[in-house]
mmCIF file of the N, C-alpha and C atoms, coordinates in Angstrom:
data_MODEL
# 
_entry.id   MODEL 
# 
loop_
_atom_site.group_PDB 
_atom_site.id 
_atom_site.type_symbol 
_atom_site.label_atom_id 
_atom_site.label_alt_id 
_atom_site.label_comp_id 
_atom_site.label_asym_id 
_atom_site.label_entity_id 
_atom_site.label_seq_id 
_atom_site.pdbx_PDB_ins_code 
_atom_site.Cartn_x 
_atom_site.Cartn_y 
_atom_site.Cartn_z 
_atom_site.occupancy 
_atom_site.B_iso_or_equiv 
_atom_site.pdbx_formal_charge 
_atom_site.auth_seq_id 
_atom_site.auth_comp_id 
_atom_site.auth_asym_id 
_atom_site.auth_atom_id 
_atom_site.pdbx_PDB_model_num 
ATOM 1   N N  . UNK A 1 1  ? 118.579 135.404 112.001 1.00 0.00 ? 1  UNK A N  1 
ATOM 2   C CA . UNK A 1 1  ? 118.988 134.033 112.254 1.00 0.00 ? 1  UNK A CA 1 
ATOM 3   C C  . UNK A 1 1  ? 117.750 133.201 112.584 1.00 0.00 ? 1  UNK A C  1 
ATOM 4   N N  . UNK A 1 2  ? 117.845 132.259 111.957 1.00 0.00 ? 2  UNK A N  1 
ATOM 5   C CA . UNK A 1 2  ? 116.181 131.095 112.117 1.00 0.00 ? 2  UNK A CA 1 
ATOM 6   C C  . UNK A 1 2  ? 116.518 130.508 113.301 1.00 0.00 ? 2  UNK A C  1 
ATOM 7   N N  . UNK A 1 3  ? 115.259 130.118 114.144 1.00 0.00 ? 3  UNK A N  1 
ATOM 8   C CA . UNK A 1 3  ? 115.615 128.986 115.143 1.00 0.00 ? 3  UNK A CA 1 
ATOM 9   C C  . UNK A 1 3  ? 115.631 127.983 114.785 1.00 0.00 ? 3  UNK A C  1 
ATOM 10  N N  . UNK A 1 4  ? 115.566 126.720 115.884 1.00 0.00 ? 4  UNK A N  1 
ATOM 11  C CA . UNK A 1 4  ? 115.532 125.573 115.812 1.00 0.00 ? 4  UNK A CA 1 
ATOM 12  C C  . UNK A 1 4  ? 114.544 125.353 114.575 1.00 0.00 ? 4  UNK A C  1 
ATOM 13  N N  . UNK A 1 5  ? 114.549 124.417 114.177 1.00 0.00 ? 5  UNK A N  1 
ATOM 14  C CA . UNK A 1 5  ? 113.265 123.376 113.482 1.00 0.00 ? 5  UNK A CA 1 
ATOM 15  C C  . UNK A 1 5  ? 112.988 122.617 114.183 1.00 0.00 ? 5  UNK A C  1 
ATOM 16  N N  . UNK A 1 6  ? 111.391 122.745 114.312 1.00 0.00 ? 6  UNK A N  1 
ATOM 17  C CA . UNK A 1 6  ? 111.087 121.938 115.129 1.00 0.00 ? 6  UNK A CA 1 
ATOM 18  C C  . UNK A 1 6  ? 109.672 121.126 114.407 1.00 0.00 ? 6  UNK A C  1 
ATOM 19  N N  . UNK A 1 7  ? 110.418 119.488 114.429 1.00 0.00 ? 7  UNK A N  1 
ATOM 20  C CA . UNK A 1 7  ? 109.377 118.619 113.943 1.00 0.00 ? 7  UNK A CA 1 
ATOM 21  C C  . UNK A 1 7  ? 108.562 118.271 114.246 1.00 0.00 ? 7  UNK A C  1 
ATOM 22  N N  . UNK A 1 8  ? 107.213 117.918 113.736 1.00 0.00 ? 8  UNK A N  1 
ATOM 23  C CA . UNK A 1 8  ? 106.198 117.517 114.522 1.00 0.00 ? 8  UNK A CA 1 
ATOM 24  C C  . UNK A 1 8  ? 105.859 115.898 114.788 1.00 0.00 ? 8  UNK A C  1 
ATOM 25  N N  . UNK A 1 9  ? 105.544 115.572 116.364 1.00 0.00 ? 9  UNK A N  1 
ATOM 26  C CA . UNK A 1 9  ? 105.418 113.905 116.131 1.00 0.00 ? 9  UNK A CA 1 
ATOM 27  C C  . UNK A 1 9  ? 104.428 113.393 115.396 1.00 0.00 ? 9  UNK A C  1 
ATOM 28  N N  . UNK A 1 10 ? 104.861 112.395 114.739 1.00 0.00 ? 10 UNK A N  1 
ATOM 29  C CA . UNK A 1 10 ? 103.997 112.002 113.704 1.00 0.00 ? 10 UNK A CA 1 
ATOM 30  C C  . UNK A 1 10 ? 102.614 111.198 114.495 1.00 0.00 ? 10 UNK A C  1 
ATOM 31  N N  . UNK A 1 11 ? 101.302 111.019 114.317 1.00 0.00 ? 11 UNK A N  1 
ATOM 32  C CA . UNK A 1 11 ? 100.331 111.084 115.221 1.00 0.00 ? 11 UNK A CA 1 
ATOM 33  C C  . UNK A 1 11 ? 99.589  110.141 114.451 1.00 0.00 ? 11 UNK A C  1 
ATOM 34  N N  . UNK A 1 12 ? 99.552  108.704 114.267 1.00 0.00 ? 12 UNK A N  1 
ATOM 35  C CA . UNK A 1 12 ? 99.325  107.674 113.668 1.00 0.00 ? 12 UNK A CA 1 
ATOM 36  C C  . UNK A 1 12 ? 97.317  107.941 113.489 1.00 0.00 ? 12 UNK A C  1 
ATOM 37  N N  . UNK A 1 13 ? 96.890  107.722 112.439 1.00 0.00 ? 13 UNK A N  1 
ATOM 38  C CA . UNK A 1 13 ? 95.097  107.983 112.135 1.00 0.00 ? 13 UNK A CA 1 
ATOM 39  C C  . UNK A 1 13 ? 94.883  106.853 111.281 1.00 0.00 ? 13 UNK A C  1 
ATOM 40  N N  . UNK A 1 14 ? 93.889  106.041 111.773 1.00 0.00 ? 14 UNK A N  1 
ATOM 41  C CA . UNK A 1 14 ? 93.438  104.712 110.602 1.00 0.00 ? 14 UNK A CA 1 
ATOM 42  C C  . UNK A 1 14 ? 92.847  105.545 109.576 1.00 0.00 ? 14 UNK A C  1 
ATOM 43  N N  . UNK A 1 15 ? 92.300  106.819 109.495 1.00 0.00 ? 15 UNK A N  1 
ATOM 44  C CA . UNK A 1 15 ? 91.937  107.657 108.565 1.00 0.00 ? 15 UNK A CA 1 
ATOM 45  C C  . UNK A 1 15 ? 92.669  107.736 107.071 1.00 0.00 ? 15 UNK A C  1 
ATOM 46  N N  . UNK A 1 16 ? 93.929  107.149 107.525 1.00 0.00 ? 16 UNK A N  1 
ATOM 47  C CA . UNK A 1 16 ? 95.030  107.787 106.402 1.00 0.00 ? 16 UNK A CA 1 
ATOM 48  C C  . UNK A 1 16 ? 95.478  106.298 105.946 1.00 0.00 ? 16 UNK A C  1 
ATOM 49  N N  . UNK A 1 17 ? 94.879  105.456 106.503 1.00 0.00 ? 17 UNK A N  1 
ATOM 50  C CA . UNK A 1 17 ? 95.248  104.142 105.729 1.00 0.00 ? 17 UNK A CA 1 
ATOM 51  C C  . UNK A 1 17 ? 94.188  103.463 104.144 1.00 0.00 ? 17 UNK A C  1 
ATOM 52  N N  . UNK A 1 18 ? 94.064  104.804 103.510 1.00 0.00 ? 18 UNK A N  1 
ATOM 53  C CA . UNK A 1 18 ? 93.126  104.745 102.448 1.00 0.00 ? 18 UNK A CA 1 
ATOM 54  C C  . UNK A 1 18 ? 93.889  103.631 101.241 1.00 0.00 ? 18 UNK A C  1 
ATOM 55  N N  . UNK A 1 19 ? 94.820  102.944 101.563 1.00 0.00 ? 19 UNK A N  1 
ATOM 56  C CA . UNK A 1 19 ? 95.056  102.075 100.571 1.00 0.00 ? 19 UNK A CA 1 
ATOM 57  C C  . UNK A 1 19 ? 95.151  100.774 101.031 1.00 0.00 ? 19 UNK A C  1 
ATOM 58  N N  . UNK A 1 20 ? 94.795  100.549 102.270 1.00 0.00 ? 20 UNK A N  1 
ATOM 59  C CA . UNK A 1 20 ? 94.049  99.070  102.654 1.00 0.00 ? 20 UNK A CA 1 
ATOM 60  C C  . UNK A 1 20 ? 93.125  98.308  101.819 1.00 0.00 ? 20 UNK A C  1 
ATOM 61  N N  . UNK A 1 21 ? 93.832  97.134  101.414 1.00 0.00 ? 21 UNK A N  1 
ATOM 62  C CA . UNK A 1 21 ? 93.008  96.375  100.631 1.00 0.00 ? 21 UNK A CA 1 
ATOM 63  C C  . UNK A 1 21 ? 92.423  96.289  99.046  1.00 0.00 ? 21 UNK A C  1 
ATOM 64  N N  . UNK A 1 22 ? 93.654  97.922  98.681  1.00 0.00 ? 22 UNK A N  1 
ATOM 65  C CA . UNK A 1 22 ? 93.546  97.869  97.355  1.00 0.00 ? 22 UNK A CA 1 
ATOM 66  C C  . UNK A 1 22 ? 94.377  97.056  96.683  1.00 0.00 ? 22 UNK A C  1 
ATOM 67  N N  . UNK A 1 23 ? 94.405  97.232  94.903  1.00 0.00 ? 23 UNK A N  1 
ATOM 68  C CA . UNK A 1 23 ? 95.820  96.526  94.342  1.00 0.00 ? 23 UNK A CA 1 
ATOM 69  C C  . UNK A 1 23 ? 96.712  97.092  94.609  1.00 0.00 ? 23 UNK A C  1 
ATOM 70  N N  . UNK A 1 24 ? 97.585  96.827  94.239  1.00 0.00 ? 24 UNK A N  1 
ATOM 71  C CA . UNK A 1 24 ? 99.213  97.193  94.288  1.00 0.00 ? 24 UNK A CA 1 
ATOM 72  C C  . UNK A 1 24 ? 99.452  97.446  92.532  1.00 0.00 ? 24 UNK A C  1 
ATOM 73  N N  . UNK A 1 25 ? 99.560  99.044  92.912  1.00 0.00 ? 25 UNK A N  1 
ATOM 74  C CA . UNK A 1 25 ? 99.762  99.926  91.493  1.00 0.00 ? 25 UNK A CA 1 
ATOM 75  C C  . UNK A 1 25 ? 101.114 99.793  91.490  1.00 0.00 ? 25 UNK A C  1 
ATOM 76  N N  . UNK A 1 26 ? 101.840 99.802  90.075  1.00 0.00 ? 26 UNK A N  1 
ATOM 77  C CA . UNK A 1 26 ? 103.565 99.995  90.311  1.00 0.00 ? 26 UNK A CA 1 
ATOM 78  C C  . UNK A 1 26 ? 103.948 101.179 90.677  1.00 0.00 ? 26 UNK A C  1 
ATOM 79  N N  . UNK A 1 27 ? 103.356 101.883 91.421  1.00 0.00 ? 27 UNK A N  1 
ATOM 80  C CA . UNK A 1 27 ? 104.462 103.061 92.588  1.00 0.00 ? 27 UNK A CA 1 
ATOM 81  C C  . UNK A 1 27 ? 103.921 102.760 93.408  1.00 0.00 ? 27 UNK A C  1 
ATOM 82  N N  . UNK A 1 28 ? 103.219 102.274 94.020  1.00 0.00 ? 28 UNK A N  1 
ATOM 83  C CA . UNK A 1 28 ? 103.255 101.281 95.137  1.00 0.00 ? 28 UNK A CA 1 
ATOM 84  C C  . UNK A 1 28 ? 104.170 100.248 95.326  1.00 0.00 ? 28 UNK A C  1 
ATOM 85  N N  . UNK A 1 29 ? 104.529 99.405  94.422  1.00 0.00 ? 29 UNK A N  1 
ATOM 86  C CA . UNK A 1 29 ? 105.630 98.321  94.229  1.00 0.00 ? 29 UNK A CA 1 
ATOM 87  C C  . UNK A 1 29 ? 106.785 99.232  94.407  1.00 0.00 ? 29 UNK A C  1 
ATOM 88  N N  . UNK A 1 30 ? 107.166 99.766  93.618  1.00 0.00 ? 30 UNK A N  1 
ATOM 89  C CA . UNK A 1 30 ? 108.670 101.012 93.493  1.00 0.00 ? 30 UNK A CA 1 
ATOM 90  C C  . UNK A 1 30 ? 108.426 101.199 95.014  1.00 0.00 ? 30 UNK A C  1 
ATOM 91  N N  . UNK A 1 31 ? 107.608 101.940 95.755  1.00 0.00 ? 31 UNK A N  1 
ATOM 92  C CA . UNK A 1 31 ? 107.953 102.846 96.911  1.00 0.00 ? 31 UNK A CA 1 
ATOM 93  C C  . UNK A 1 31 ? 108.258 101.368 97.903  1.00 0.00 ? 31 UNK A C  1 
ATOM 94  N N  . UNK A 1 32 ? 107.679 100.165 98.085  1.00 0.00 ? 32 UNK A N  1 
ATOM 95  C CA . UNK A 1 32 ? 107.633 99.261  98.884  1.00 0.00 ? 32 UNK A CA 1 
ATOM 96  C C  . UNK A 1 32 ? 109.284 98.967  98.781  1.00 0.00 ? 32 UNK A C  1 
ATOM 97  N N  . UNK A 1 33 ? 109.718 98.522  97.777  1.00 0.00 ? 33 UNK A N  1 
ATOM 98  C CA . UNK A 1 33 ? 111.125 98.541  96.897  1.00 0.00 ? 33 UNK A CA 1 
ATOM 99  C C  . UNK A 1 33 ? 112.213 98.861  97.687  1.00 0.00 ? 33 UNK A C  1 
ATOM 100 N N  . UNK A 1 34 ? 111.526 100.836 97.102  1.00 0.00 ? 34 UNK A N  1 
ATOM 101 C CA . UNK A 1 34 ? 112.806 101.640 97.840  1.00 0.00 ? 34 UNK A CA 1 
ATOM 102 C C  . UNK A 1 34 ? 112.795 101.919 99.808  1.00 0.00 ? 34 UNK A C  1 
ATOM 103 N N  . UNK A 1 35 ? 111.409 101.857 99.908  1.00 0.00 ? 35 UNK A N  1 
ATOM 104 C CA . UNK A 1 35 ? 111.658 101.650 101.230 1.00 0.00 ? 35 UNK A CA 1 
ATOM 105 C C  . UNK A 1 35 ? 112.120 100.440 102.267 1.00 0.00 ? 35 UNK A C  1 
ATOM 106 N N  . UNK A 1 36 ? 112.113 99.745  101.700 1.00 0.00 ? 36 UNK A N  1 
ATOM 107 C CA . UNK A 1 36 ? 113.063 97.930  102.411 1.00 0.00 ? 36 UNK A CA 1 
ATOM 108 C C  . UNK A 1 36 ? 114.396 98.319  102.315 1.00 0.00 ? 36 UNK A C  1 
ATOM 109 N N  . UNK A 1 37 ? 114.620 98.634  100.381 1.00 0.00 ? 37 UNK A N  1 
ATOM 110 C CA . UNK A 1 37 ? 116.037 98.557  100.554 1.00 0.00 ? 37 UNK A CA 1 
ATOM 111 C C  . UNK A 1 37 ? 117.170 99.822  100.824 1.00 0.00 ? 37 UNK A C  1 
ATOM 112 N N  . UNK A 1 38 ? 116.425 100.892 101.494 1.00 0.00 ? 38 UNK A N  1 
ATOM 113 C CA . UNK A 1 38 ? 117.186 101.844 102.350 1.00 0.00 ? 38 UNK A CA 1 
ATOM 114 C C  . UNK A 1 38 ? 116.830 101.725 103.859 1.00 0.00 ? 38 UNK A C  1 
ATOM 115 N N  . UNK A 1 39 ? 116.480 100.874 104.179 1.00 0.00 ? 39 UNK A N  1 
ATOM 116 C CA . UNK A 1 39 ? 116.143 99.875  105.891 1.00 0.00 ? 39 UNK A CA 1 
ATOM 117 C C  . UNK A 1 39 ? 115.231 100.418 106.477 1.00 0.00 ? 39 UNK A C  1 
ATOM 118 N N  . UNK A 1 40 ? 113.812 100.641 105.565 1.00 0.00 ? 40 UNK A N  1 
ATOM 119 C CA . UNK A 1 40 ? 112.737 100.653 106.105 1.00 0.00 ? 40 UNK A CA 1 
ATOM 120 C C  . UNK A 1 40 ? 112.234 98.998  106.850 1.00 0.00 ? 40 UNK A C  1 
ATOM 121 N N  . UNK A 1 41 ? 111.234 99.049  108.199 1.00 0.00 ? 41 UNK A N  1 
ATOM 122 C CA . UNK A 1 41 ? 110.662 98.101  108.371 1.00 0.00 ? 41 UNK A CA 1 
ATOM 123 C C  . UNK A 1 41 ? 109.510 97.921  107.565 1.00 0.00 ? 41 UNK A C  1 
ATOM 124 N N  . UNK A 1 42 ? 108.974 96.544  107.533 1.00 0.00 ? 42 UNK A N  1 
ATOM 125 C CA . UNK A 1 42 ? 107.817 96.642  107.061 1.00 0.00 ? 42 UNK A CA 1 
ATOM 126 C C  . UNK A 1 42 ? 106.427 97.557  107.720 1.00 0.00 ? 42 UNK A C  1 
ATOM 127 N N  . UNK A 1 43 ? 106.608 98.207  109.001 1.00 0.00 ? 43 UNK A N  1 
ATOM 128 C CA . UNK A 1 43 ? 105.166 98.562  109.692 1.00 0.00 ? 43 UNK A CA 1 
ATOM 129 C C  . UNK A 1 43 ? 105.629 100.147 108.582 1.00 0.00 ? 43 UNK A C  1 
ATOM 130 N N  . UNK A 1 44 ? 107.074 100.546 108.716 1.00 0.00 ? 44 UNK A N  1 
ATOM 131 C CA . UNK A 1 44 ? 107.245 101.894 107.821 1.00 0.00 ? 44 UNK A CA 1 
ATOM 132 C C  . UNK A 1 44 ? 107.216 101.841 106.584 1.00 0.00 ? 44 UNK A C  1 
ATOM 133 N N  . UNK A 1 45 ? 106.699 100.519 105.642 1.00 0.00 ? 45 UNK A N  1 
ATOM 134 C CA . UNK A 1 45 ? 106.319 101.078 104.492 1.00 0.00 ? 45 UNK A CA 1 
ATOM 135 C C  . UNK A 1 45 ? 104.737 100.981 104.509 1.00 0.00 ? 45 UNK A C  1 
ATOM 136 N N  . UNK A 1 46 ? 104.629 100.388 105.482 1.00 0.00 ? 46 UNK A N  1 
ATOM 137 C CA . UNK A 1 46 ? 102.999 99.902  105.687 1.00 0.00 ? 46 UNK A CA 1 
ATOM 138 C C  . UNK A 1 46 ? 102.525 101.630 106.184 1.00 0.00 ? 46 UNK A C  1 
ATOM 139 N N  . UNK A 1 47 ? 103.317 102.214 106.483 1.00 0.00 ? 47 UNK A N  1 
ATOM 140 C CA . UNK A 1 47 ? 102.470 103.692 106.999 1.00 0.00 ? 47 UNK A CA 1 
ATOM 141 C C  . UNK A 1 47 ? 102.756 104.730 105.741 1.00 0.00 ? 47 UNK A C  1 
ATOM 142 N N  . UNK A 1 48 ? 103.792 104.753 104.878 1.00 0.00 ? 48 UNK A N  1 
ATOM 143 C CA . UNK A 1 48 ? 104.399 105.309 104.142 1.00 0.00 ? 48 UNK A CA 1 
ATOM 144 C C  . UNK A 1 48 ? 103.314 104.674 102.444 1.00 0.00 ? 48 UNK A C  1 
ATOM 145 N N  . UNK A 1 49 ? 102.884 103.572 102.911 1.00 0.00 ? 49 UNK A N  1 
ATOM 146 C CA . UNK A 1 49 ? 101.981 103.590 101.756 1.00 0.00 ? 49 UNK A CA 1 
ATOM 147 C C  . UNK A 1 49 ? 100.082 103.245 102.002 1.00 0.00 ? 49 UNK A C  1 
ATOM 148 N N  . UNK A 1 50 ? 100.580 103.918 103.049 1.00 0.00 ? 50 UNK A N  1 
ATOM 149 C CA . UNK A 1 50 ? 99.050  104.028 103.332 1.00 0.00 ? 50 UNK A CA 1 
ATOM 150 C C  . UNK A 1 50 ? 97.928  102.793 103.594 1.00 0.00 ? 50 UNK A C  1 
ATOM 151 N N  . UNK A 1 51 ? 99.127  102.189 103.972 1.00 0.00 ? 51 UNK A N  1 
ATOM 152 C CA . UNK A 1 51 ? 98.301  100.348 103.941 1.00 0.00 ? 51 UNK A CA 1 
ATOM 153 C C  . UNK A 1 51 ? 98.304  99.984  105.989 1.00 0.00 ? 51 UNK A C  1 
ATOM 154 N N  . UNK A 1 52 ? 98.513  100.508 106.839 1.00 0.00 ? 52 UNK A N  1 
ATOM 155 C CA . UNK A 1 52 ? 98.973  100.138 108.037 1.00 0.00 ? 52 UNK A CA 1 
ATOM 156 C C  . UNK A 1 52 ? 97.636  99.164  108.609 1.00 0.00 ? 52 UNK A C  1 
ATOM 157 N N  . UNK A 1 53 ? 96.702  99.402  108.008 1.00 0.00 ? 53 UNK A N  1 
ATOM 158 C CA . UNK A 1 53 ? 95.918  98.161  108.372 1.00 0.00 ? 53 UNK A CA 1 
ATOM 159 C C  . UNK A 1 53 ? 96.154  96.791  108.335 1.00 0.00 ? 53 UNK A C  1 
ATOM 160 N N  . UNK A 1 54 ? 97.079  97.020  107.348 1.00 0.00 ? 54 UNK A N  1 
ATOM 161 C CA . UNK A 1 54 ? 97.080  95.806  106.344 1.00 0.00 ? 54 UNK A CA 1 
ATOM 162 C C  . UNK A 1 54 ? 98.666  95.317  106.154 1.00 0.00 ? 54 UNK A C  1 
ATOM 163 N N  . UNK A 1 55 ? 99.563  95.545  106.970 1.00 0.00 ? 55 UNK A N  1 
ATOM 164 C CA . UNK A 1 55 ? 100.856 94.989  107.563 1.00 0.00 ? 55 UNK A CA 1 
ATOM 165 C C  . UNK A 1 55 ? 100.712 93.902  107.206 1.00 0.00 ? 55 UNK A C  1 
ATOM 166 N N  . UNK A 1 56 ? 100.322 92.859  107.257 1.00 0.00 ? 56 UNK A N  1 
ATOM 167 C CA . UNK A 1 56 ? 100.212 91.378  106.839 1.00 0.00 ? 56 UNK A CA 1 
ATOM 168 C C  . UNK A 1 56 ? 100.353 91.539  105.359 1.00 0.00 ? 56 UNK A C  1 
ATOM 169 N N  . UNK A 1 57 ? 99.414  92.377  104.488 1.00 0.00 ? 57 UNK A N  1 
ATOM 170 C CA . UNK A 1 57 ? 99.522  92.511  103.397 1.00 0.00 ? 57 UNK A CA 1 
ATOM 171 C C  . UNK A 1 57 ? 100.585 92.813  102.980 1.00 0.00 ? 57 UNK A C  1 
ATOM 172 N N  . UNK A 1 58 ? 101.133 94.004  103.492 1.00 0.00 ? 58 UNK A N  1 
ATOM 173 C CA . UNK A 1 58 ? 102.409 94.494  102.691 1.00 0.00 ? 58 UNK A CA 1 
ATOM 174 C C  . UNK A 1 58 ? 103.501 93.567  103.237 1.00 0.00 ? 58 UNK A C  1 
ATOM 175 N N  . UNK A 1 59 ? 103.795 92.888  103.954 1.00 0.00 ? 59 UNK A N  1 
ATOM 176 C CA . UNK A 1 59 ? 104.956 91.754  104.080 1.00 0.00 ? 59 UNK A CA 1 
ATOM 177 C C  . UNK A 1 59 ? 104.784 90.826  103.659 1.00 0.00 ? 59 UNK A C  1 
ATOM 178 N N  . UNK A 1 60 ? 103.573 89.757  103.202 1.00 0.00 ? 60 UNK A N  1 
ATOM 179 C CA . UNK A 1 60 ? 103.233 89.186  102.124 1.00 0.00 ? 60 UNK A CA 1 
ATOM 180 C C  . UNK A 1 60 ? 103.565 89.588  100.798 1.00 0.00 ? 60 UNK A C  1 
ATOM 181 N N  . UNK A 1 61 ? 103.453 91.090  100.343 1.00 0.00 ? 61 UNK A N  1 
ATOM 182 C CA . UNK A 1 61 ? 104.013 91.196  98.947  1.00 0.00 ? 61 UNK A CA 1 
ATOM 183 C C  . UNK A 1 61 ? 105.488 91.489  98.961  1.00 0.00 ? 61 UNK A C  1 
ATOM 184 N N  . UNK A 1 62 ? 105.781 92.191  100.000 1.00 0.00 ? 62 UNK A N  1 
ATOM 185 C CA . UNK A 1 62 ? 107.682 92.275  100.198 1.00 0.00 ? 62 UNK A CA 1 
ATOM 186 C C  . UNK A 1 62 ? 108.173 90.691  99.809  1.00 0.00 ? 62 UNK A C  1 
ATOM 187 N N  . UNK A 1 63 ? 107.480 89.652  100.918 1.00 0.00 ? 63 UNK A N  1 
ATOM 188 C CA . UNK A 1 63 ? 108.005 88.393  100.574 1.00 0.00 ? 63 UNK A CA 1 
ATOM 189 C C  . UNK A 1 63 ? 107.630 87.852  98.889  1.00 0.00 ? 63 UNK A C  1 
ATOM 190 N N  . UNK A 1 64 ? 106.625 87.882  98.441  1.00 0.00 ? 64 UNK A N  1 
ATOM 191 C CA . UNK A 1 64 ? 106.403 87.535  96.735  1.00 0.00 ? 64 UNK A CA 1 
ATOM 192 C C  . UNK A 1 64 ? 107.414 88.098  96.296  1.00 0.00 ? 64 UNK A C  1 
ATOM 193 N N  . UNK A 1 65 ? 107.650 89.332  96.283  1.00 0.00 ? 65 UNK A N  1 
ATOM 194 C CA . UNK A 1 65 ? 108.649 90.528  95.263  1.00 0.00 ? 65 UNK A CA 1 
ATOM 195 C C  . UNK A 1 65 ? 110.016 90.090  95.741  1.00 0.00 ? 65 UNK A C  1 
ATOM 196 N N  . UNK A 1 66 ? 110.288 89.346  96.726  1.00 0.00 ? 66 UNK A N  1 
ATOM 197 C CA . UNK A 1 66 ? 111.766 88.662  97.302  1.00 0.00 ? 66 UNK A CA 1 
ATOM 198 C C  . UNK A 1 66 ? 112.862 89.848  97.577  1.00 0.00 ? 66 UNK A C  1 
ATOM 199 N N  . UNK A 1 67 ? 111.819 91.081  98.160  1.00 0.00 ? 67 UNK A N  1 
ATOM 200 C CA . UNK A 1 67 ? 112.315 92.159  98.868  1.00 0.00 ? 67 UNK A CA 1 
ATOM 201 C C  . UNK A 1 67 ? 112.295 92.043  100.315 1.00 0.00 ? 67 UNK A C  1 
ATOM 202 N N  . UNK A 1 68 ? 111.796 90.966  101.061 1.00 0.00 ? 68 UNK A N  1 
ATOM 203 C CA . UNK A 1 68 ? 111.979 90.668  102.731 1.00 0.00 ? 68 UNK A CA 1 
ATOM 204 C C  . UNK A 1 68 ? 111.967 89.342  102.957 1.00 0.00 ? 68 UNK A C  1 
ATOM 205 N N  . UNK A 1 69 ? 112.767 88.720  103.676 1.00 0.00 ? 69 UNK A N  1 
ATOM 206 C CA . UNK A 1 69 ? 113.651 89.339  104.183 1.00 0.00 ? 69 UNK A CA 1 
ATOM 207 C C  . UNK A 1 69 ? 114.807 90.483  103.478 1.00 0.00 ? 69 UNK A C  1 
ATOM 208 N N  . UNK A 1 70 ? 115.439 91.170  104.217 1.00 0.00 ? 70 UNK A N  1 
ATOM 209 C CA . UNK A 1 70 ? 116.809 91.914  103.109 1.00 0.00 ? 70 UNK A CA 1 
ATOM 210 C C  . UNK A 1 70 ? 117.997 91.843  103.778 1.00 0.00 ? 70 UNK A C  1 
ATOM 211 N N  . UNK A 1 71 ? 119.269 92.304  103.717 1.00 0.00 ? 71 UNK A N  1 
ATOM 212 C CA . UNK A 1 71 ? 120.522 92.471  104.210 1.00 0.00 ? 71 UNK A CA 1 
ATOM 213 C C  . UNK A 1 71 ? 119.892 93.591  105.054 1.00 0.00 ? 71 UNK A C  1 
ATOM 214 N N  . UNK A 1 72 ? 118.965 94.238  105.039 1.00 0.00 ? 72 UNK A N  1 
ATOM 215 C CA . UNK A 1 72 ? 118.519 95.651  105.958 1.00 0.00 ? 72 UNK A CA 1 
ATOM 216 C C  . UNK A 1 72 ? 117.654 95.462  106.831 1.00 0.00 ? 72 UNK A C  1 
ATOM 217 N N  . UNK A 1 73 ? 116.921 94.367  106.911 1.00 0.00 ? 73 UNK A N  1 
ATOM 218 C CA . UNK A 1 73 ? 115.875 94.052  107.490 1.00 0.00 ? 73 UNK A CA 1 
ATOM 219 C C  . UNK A 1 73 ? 116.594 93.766  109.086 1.00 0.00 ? 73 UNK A C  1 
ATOM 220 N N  . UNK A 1 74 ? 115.513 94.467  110.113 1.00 0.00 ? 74 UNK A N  1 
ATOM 221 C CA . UNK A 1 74 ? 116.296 94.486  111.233 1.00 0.00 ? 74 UNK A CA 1 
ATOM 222 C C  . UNK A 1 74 ? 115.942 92.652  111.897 1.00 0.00 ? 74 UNK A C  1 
ATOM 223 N N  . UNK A 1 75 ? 116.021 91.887  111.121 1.00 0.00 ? 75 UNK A N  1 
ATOM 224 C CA . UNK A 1 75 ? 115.776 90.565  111.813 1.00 0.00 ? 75 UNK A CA 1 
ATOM 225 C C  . UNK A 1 75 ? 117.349 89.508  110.984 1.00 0.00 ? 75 UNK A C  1 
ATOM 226 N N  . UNK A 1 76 ? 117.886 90.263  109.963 1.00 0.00 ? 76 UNK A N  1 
ATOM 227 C CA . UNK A 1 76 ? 119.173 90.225  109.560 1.00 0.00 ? 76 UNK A CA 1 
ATOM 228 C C  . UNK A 1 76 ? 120.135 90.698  110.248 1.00 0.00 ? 76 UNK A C  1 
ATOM 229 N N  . UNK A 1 77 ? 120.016 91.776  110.741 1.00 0.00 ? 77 UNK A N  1 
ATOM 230 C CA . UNK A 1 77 ? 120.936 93.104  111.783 1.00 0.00 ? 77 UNK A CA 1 
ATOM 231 C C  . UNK A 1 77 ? 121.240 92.377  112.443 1.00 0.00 ? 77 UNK A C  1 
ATOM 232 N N  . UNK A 1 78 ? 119.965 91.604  113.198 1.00 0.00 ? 78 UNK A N  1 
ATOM 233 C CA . UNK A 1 78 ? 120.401 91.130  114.653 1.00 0.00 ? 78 UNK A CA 1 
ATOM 234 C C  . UNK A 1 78 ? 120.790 89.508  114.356 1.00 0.00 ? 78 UNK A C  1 
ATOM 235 N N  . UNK A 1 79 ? 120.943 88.727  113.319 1.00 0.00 ? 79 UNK A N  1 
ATOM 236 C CA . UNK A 1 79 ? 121.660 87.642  113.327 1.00 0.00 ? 79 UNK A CA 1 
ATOM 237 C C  . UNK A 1 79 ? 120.277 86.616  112.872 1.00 0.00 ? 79 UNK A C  1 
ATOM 238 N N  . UNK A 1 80 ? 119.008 87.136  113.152 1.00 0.00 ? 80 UNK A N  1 
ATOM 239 C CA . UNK A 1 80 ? 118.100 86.047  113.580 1.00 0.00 ? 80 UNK A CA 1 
ATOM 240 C C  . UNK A 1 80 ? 117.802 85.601  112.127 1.00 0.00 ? 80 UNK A C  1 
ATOM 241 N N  . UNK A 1 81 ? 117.799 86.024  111.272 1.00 0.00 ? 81 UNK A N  1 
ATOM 242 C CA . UNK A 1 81 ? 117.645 84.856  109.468 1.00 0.00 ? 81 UNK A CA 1 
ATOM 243 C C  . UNK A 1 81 ? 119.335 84.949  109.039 1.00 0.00 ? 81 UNK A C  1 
# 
């Protein structure tokens, strides 16, 4: 019988933000996409695509691509747009 699983906390490194300040390849676009519209925030696609420097950036292109605000976006949740 297996034990628990046990996850590890995720341990944030500017090391791993190697796509700060590049273009935006289309699986970059796709992943930004699918992560808004299954109710990612923007700081979690900003870590999920390797951009967390650059949060400004990636909610700037959510807003161009007219993927943020969303019906998921937790500033919808709570009433405030």
């Amino acid at each position: 019988m297996a034990g628990p699983v046990i996850v590890p906390k995720f341990q944030y490194d500017a090391v791993h933000d190697t796509n700060d300040g590049k273009e935006w390849s289309q699986m970059d676009l796709d992943d930004l996409q699918n992560a808004l519209a299954r109710g990612g925030s923007i700081e979690d696609a900003a870590i999920f695509l390797c951009r967390t420097g650059t949060q400004d950036d990636v909610r700037k292109k959510a807003e161009e691509m007219g993927w943020w605000p969303n019906e998921m976006s937790p500033a919808r949740k709570r009433g405030v747009l």
